[in-house]
C-alpha positions in Angstrom: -4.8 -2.3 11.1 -1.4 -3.4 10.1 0.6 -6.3 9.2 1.6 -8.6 12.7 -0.5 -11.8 13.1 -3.2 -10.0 15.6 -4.1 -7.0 12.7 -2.6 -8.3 9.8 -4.8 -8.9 6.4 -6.2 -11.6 7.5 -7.9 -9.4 9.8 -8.6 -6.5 8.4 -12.1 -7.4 7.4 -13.3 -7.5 11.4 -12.8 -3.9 11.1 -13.2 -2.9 7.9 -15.8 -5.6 6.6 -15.4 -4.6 2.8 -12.0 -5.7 2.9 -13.3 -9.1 2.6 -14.9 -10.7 -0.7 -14.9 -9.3 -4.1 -13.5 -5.9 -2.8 -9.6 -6.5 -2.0 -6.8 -5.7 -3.3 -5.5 -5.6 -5.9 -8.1 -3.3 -7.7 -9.2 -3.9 -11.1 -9.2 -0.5 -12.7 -11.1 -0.3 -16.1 -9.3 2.1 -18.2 -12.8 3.0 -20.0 -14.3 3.7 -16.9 -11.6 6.4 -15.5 -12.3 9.9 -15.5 -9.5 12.5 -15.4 -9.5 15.3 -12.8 -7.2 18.2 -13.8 -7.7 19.5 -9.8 -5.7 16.4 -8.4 -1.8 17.8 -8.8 0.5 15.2 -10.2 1.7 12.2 -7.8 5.4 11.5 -7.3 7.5 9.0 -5.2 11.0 8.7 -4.6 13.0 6.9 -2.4 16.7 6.9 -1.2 17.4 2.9 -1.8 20.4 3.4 1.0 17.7 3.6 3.7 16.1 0.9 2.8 16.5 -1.2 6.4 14.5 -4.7 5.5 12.2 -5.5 2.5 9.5 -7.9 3.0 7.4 -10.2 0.4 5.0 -12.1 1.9 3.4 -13.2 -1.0 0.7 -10.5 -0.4 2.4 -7.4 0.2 5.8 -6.0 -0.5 6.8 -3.8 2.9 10.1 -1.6 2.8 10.9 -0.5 6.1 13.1 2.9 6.0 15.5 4.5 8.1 14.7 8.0 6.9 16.8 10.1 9.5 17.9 12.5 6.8 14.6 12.6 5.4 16.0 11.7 1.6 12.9 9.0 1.3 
């Protein structure tokens, strides 16, 4: 998968056929239906905005492509 025109989301259901119908992105999460698993350790992201080389809306994705030489992102 990816996002050119030959493997792009339009496509990814030839591969991956629940990525088509009720079962795309995005997700509806139900908050009543979540259950909390104190094993997961918490999730962080951070991101050096200088290395930031194009960003991308495509109406269906937002893609930030990086230059992350010094591995600050």
């Amino acid at each position: 998968w990816g996002y050119d025109n030959d493997n792009g989301p339009d496509r990814w259901h030839e591969n991956y056929p629940m990525a088509k119908g009720d079962r795309q992105s995005p997700i509806e999460i139900s908050s009543g239906e979540v259950q909390h698993d104190g094993s997961l350790a918490p999730w962080h992201a951070s991101y050096d905005p200088g290395a930031a080389k194009t960003i991308l809306n495509n109406g269906r994705t937002c893609r930030v492509v990086f230059d992350d030489t010094f591995d600050r992102s």
